[in-house]
C-alpha positions as a Markdown table, in Angstrom:
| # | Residue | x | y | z |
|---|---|---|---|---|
| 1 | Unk | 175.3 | -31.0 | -104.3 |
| 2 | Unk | 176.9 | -30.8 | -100.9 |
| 3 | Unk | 175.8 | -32.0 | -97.5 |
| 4 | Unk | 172.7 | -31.6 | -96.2 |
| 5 | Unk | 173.1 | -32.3 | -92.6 |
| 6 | Unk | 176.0 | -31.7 | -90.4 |
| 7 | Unk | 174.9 | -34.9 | -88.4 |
| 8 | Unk | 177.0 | -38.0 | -89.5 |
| 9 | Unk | 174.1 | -40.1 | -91.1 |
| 10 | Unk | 173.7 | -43.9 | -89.7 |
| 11 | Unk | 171.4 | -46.6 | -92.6 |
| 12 | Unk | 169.4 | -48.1 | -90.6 |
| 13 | Unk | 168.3 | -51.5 | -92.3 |
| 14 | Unk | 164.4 | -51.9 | -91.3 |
| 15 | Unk | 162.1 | -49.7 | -90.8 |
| 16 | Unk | 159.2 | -51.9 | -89.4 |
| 17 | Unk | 158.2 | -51.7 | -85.7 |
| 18 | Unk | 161.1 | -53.7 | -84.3 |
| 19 | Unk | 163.2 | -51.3 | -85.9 |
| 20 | Unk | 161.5 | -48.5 | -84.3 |
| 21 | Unk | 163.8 | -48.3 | -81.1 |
| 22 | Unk | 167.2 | -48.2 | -83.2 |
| 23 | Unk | 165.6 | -45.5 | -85.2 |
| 24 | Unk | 164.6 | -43.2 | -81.6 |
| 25 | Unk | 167.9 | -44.0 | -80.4 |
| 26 | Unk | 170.4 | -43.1 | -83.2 |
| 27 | Unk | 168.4 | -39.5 | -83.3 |
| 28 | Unk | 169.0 | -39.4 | -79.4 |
| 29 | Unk | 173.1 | -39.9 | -80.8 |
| 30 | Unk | 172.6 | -36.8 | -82.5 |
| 31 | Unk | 172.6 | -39.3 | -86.0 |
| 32 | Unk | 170.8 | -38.1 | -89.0 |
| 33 | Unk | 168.6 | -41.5 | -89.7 |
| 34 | Unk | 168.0 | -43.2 | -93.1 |
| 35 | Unk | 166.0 | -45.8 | -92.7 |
| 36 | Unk | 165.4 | -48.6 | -96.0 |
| 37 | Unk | 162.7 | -51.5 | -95.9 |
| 38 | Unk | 161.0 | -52.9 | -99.3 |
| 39 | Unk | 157.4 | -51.5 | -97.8 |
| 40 | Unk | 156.6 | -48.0 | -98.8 |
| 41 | Unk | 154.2 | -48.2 | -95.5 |
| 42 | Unk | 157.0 | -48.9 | -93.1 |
| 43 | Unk | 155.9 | -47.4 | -89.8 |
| 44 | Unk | 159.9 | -46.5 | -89.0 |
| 45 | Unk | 159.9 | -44.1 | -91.9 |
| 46 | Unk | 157.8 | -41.8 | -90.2 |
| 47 | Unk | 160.5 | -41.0 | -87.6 |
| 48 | Unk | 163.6 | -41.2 | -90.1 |
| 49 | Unk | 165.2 | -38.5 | -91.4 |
| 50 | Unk | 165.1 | -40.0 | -95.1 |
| 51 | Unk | 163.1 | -43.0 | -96.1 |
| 52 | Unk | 164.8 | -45.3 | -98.5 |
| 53 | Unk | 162.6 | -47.8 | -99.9 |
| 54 | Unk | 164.8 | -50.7 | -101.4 |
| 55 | Unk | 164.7 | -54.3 | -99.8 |
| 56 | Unk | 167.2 | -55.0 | -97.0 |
| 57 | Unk | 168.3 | -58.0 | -98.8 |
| 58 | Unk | 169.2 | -56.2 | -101.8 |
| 59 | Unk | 173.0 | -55.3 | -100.8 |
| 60 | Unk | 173.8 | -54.3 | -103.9 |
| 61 | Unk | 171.0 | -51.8 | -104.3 |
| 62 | Unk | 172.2 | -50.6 | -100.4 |
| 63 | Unk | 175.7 | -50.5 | -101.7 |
| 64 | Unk | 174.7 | -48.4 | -104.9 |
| 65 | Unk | 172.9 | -45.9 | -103.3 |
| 66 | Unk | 175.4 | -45.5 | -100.2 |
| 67 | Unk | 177.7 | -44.5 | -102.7 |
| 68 | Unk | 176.0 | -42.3 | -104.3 |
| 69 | Unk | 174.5 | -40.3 | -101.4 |
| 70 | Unk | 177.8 | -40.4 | -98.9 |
| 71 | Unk | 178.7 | -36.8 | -99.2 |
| 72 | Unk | 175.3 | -35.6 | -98.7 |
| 73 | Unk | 173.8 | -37.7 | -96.1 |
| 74 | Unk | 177.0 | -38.0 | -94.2 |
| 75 | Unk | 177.0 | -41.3 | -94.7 |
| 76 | Unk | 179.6 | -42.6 | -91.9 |
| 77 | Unk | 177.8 | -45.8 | -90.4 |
| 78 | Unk | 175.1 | -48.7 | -90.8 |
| 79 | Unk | 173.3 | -50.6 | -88.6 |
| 80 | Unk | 171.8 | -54.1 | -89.2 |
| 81 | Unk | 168.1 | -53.9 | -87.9 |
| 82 | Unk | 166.9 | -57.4 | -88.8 |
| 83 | Unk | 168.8 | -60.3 | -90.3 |
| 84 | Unk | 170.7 | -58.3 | -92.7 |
| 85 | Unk | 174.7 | -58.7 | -91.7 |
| 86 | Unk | 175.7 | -59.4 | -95.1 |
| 87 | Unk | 174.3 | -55.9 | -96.4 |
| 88 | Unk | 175.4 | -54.3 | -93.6 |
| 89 | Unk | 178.9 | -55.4 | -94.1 |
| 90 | Unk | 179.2 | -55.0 | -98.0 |
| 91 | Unk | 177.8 | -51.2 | -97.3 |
| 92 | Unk | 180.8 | -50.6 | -94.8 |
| 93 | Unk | 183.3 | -52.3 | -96.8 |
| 94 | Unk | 182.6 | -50.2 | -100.4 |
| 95 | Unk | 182.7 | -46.9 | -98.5 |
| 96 | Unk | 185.2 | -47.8 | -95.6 |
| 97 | Unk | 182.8 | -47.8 | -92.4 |
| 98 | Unk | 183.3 | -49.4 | -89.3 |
| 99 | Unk | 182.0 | -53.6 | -89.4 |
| 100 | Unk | 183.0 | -56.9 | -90.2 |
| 101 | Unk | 184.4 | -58.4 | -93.0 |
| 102 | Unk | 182.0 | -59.9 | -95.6 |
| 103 | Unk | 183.1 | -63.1 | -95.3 |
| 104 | Unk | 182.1 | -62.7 | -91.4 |
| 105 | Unk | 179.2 | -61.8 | -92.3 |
| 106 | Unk | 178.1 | -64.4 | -94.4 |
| 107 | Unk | 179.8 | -66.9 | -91.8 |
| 108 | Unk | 177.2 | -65.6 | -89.2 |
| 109 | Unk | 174.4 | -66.1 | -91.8 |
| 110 | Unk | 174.7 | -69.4 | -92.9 |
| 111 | Unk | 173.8 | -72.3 | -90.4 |
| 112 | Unk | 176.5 | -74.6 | -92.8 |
| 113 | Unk | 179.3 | -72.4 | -92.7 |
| 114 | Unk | 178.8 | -71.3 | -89.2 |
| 115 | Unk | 178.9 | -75.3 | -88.1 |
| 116 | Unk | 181.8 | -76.4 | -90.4 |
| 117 | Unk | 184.0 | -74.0 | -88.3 |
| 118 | Unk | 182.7 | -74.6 | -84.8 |
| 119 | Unk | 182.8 | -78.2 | -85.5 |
| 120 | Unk | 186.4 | -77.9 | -87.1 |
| 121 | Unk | 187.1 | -75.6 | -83.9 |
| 122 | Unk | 185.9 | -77.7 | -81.4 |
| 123 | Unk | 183.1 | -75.2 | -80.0 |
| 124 | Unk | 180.4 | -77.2 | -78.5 |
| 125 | Unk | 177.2 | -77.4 | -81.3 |
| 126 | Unk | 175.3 | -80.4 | -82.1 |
| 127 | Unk | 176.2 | -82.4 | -85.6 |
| 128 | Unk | 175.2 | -81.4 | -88.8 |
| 129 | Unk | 175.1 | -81.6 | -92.4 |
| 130 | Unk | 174.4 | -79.7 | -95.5 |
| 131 | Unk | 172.5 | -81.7 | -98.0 |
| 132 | Unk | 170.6 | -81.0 | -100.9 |
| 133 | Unk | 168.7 | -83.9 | -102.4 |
| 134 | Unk | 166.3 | -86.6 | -100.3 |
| 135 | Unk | 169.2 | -89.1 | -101.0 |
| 136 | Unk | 172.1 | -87.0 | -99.3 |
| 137 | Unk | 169.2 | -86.1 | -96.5 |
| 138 | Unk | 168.5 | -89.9 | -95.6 |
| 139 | Unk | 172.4 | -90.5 | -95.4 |
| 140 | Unk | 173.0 | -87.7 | -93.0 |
| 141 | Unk | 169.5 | -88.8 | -90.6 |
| 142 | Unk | 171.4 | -92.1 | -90.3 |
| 143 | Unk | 174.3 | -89.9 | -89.1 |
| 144 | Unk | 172.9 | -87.9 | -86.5 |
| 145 | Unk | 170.0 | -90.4 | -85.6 |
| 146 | Unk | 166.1 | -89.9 | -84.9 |
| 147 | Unk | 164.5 | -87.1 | -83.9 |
| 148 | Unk | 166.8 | -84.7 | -85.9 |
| 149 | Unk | 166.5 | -80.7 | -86.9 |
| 150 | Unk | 165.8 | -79.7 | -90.6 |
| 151 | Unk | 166.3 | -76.5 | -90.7 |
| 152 | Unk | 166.6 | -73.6 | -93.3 |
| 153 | Unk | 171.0 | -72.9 | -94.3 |
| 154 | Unk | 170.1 | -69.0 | -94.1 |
| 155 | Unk | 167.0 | -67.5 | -93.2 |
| 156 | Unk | 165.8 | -66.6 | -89.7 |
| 157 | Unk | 162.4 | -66.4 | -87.0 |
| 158 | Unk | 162.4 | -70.4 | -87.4 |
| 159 | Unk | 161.3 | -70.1 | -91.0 |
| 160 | Unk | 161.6 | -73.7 | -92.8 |
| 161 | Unk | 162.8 | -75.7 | -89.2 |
| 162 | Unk | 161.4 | -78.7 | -87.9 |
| 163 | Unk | 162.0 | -81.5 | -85.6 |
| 164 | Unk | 161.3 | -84.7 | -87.6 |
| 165 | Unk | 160.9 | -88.4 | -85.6 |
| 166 | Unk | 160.8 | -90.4 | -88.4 |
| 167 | Unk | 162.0 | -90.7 | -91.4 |
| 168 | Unk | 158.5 | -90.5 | -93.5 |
| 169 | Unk | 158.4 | -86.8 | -92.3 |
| 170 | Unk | 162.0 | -86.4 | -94.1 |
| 171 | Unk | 161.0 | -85.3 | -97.7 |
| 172 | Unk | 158.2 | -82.7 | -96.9 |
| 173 | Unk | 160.7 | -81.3 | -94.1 |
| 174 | Unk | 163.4 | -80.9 | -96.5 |
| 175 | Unk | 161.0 | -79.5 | -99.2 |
| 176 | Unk | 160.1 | -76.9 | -96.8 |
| 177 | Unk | 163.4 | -76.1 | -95.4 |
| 178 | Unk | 164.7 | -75.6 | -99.4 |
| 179 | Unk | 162.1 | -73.7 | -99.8 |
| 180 | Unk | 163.7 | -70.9 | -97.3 |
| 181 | Unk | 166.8 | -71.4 | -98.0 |
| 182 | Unk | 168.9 | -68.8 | -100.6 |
| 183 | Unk | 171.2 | -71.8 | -101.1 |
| 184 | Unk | 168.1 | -74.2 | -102.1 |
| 185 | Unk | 169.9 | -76.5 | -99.8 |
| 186 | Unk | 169.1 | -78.1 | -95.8 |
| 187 | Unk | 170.7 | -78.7 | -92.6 |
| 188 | Unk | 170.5 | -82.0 | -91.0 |
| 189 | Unk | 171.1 | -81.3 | -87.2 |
| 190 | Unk | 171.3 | -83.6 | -84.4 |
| 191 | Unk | 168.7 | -82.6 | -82.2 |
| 192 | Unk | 169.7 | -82.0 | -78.4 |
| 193 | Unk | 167.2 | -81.5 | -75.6 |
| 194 | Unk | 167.5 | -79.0 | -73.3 |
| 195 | Unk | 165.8 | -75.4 | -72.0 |
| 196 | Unk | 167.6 | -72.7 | -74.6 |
| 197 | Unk | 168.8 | -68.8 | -74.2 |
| 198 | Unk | 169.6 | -66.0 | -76.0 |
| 199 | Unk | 172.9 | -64.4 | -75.2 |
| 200 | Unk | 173.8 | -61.2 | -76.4 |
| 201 | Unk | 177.6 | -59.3 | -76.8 |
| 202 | Unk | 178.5 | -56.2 | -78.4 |
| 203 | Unk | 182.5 | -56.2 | -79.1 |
| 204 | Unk | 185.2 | -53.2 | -79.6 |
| 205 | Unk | 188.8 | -53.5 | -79.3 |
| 206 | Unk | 188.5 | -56.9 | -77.7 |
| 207 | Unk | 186.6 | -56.0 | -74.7 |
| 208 | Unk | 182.7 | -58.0 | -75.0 |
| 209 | Unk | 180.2 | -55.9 | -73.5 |
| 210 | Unk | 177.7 | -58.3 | -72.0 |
| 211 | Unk | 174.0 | -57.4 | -72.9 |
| 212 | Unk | 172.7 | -60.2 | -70.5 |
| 213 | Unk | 171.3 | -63.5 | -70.7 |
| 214 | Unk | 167.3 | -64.1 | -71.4 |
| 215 | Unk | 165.4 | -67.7 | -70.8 |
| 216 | Unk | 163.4 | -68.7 | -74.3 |
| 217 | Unk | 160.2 | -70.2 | -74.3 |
| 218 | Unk | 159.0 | -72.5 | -77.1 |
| 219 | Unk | 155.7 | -73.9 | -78.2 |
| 220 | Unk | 154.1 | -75.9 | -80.8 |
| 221 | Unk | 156.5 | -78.5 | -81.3 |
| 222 | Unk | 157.6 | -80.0 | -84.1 |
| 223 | Unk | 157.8 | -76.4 | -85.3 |
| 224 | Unk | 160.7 | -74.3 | -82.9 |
| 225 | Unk | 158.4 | -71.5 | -82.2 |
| 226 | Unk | 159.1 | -69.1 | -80.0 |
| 227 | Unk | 156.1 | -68.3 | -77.8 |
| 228 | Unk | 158.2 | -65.4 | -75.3 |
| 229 | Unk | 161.3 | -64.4 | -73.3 |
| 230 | Unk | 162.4 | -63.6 | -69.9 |
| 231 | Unk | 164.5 | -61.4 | -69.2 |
| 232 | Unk | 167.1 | -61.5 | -67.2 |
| 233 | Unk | 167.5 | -65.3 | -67.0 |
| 234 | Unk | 167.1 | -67.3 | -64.1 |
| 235 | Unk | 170.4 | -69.4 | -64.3 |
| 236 | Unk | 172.5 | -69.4 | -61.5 |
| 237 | Unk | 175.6 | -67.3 | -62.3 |
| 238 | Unk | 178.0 | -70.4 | -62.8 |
| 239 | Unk | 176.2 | -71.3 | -65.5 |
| 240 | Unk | 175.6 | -68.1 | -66.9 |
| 241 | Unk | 179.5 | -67.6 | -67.1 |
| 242 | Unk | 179.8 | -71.0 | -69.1 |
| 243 | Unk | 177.1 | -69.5 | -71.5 |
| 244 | Unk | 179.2 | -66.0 | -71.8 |
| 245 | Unk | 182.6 | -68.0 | -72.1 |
| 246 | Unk | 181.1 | -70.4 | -74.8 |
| 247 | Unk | 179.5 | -68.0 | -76.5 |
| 248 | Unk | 183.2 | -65.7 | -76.8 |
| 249 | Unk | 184.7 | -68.8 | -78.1 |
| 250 | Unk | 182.1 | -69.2 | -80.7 |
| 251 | Unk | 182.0 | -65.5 | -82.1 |
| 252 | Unk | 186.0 | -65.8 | -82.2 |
| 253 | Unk | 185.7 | -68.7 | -84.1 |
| 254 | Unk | 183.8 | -67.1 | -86.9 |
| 255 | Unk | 185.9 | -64.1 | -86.6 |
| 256 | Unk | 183.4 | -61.2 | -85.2 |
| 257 | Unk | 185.1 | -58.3 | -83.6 |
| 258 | Unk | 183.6 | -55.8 | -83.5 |
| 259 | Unk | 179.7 | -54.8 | -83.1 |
| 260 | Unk | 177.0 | -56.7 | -81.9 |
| 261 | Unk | 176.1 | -60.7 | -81.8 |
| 262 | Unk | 173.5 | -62.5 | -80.3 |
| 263 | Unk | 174.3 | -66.3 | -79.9 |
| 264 | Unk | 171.0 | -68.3 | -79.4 |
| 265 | Unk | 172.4 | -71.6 | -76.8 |
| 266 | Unk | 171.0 | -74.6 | -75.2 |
| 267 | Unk | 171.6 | -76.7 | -71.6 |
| 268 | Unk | 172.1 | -80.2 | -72.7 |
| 269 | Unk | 173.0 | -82.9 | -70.9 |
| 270 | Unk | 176.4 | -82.7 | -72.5 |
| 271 | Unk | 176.4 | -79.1 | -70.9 |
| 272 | Unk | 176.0 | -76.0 | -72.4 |
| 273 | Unk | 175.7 | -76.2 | -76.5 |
| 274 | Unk | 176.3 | -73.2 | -79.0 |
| 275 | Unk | 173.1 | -73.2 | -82.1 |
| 276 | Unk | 173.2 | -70.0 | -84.1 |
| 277 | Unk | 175.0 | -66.6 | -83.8 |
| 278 | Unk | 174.1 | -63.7 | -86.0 |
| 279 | Unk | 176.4 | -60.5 | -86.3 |
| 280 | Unk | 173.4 | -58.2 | -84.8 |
| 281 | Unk | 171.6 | -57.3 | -82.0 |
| 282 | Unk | 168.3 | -59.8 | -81.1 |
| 283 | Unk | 165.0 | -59.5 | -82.8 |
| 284 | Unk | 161.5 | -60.5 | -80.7 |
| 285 | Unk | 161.6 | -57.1 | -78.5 |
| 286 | Unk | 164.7 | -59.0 | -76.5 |
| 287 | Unk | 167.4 | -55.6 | -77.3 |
| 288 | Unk | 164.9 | -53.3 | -78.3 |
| 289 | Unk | 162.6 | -53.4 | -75.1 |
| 290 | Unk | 163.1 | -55.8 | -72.4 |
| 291 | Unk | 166.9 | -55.4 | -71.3 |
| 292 | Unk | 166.5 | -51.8 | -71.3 |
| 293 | Unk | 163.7 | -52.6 | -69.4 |
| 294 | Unk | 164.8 | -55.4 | -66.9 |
| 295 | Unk | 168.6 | -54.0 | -66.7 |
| 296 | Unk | 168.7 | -50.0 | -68.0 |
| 297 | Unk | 171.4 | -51.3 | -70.6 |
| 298 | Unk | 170.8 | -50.0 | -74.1 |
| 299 | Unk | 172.7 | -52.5 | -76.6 |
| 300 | Unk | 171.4 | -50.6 | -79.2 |
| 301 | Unk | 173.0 | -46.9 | -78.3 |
| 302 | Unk | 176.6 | -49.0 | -78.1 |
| 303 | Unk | 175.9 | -50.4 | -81.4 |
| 304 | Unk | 175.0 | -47.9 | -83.2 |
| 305 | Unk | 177.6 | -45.5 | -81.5 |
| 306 | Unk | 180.1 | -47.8 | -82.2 |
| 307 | Unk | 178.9 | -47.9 | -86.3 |
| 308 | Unk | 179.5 | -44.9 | -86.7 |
| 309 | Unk | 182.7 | -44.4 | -85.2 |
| 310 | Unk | 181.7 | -42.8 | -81.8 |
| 311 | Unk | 182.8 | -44.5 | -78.4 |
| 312 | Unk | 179.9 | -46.1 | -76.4 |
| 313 | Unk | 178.2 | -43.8 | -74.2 |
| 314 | Unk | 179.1 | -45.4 | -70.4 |
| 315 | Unk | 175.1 | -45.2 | -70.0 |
| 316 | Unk | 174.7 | -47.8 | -72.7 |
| 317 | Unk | 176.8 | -50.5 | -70.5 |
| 318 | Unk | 176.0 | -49.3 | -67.1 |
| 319 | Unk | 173.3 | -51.3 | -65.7 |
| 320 | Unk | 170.8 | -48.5 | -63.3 |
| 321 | Unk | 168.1 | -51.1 | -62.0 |
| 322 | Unk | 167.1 | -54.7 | -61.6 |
| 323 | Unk | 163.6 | -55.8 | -62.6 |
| 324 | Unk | 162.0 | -58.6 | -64.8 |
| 325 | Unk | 160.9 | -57.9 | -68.5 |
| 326 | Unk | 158.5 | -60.7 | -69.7 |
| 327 | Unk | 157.8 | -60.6 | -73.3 |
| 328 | Unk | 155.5 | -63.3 | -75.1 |
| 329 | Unk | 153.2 | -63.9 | -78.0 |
| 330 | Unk | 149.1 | -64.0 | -78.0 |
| 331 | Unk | 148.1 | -67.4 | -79.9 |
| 332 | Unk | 144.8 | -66.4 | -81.4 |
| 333 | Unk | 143.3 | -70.1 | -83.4 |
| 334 | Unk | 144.1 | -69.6 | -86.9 |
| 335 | Unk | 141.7 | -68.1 | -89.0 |
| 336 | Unk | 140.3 | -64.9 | -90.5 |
| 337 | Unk | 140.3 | -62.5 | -87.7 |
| 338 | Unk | 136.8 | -60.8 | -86.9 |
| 339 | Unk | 136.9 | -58.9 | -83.5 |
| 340 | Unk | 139.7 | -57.4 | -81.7 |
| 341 | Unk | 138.9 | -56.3 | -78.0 |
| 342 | Unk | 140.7 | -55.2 | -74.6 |
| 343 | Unk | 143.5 | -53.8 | -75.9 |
| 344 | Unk | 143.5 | -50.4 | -74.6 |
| 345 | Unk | 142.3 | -51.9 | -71.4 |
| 346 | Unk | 145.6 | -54.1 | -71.2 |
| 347 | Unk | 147.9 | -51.0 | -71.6 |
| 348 | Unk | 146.8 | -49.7 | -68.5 |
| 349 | Unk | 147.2 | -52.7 | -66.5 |
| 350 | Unk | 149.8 | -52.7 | -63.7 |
| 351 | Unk | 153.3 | -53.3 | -65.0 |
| 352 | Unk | 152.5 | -53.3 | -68.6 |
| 353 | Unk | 155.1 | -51.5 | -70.6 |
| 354 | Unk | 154.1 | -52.3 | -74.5 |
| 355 | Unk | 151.5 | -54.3 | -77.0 |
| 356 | Unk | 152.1 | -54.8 | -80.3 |
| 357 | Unk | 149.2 | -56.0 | -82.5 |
| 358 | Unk | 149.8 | -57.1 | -86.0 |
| 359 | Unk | 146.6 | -58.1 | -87.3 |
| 360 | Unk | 143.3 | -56.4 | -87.7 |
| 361 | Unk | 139.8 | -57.5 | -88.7 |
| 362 | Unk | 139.7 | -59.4 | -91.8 |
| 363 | Unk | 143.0 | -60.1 | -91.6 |
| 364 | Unk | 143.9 | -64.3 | -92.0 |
| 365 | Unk | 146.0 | -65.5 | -89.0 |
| 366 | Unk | 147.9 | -68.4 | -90.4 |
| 367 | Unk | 148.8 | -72.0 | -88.6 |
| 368 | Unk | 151.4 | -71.3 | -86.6 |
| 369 | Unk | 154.5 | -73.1 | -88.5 |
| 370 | Unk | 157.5 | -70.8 | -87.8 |
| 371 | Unk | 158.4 | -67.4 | -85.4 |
| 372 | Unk | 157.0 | -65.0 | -88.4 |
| 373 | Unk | 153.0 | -65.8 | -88.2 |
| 374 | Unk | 153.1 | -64.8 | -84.0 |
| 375 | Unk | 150.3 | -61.3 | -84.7 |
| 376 | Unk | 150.5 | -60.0 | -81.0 |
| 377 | Unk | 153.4 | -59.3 | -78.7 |
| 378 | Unk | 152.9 | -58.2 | -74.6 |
| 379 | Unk | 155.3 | -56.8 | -72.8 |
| 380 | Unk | 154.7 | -56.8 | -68.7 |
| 381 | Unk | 157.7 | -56.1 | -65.8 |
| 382 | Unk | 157.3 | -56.4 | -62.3 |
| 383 | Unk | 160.0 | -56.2 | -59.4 |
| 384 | Unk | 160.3 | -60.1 | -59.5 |
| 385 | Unk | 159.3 | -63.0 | -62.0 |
| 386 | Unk | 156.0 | -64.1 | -60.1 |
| 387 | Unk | 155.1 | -60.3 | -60.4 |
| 388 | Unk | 156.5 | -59.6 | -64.3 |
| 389 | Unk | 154.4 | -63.5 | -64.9 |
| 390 | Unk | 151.0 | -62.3 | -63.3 |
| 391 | Unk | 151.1 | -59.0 | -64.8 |
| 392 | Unk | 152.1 | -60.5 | -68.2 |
| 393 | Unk | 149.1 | -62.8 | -67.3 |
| 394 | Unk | 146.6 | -60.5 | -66.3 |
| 395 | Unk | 147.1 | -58.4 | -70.3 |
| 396 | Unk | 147.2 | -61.6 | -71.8 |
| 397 | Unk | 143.8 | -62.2 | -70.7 |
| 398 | Unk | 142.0 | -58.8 | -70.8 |
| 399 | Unk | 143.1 | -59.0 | -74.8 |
| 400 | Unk | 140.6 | -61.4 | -77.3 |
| 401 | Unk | 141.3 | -62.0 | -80.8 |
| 402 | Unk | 138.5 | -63.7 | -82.2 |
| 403 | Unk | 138.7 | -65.6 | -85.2 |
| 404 | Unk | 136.7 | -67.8 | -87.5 |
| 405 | Unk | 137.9 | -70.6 | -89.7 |
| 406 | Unk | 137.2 | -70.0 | -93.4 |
| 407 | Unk | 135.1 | -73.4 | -93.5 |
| 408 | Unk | 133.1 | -71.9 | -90.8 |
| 409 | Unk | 132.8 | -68.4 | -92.2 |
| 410 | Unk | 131.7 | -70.6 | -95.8 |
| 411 | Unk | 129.3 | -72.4 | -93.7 |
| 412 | Unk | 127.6 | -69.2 | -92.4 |
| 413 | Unk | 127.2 | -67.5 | -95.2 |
| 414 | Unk | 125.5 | -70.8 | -96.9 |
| 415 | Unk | 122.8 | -70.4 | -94.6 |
């Protein structure tokens, strides 16, 4: 059987609503879109061409049926939509597409090997260690000293990451950072205080096309959980040229060049530090909403130009306005949920571009332990930060989520 579409055909690697955008966007490229995600429900299939379900994780299934469906898809590019780099890259290798190596790829998705080469490379990023039983953990705590980071070798959204302050919190860290861990293993990092960014680069024949900087919030310590983003950041532009340089140094060091990266950094008193760096674009609406937003670039469109062997439409890195893009999370208390209210009220406030509500009635919000169990995103911009901030505010408040712990609800129905 011979083609089907004349389009070259882009895999698209999630098809949940953050990977909504790339799918809109590589059918504005004229791309014929197949979209995979293990959930036959994915709400991204309804805009793709073709709807693959097969886990994202599951390279070799990716590489198996890229193969077999090149000629008549038009297979000619792929596109990491979530923390996938290592699929992405064994797809492009086996049929010859534009990426990374593998071994790049798996450099930017394991915390270990990442560090061993920044540390070896002299790139500014706190201490760690790999360890893998409670013994090897309590040797590498009395390395890097009290409070520390236990954190998860390769998973992402803060899944299995903890600060710990004493050493009685160790074990149960460690379990739970195991736990999440494809390696069954742990990083013991030196923790370093300081307020954090994400910075984000797509690269093509050495030239880094700056994405912009955002300002990350975080909430619910001990857990790193991201409660929102601002976007652009409000760093001084000396700084935010130490962040770009660092950030350069630390994608060269892992060798990425070529596509998108998104380093997540930290302003220590040591200066700036370098703490993860994926090969793909950012997840938490960063690339997908606000910098289009905030900025008119589209890291997305250059991305997914460049994966399929196209050269980056000049729109893509040609910033057409200055606003601010806040983006942040609606903590509802944990609980089963059993009203939702003022949501279509919120979407017509002043300066309120998107929500995103991923819970319904009956549904159990969890205790908030890592980036994956936030269930309602708002997005608000205004012409400065006070006005992005009170019309993030003002949706914020208009939209309830009430919930009822189970002991409660078991307490109710008893009488």
């Amino acid at each position: 059987m011979g083609n089907i579409t004349d389009k070259k055909g882009i895999i698209i690697l999630g098809a949940g609503v953050m990977q909504i955008p790339a799918i809109l966007k590589a059918k504005e490229l004229g791309l014929f879109v197949i979209a995979s995600d293990k959930s036959p429900n994915a709400p991204g299939f309804r805009y793709a061409d073709y709807a693959l379900t097969l886990d994202i994780k599951n390279a070799s299934g990716h590489v198996e049926f890229a193969k077999a469906n090149k000629e008549m898809f038009n297979i000619s590019g792929v596109l990491a939509g979530a923390d996938v780099a290592i699929t992405a890259a064994k797809i492009a290798v086996a049929l010859g597409l534009p990426g990374i190596p593998v071994e790049v790829a798996e450099r930017s998705n394991n915390k270990w090997l990442m560090k061993q080469k920044w540390l070896s490379d002299g790139i500014a990023t706190p201490y760690a260690e790999e360890v893998s039983t409670l013994g090897e953990a309590r040797i590498a705590v009395k390395k890097v000293g009290l409070p520390c980071m236990v954190k998860a070798i390769d998973n992402a959204a803060s899944r299995g990451s903890r600060r710990i302050d004493s050493e009685a919190e160790l074990e149960a860290a460690l379990i739970d950072a195991k736990n999440h861990s494809t390696t069954k293993t742990a990083l013991i990092e030196e923790f370093v205080e300081g307020n954090e960014q994400s910075v984000e680069f797509v690269v093509h024949n050495g030239t880094h096309h700056r994405f912009g900087i955002v300002d990350r919030h975080f909430g619910f310590e001990p857990f790193p959980i991201e409660v929102g983003h601002t976007n652009p950041s409000k760093l001084s532009k000396e700084i935010q040229e130490e962040l770009y340089s660092l950030v350069v140094k630390a994608a060269a060091s892992l060798g990425i060049e070529f596509g998108p990266y998104k380093a997540d950094t930290i302003l220590t008193k040591k200066g700036p530090m370098i703490l993860e760096l994926p090969a793909r674009l950012s997840g938490g609406f960063h690339s997908q909403y606000t910098t289009p937003l905030a900025t008119g670039l589209e890291p997305q469109k250059a991305a997914l130009a460049l994966a399929v062997g196209m050269n980056i439409p000049e729109q893509a890195i040609t910033q057409t306005h200055s606003k601010v893009t806040v983006c942040k999370a609606v903590f509802p208390a944990p609980g089963r949920v059993v009203s939702i209210s003022g949501v279509d009220e919120a979407k017509t406030l002043k300066g309120v571009n998107e929500i995103f509500l991923m819970v319904k009635p009956g549904d159990i919000i969890e205790e908030y332990k890592n980036c994956a169990h936030r269930v309602c995103y708002i997005i608000a911009t205004g012409s400065d930060f006070n006005e992005a901030e009170e019309n993030w505010a003002s949706a914020g408040n208009t939209v309830k989520i009430e919930t009822i712990r189970e002991e409660e609800l078991a307490d109710a129905v008893a009488l």
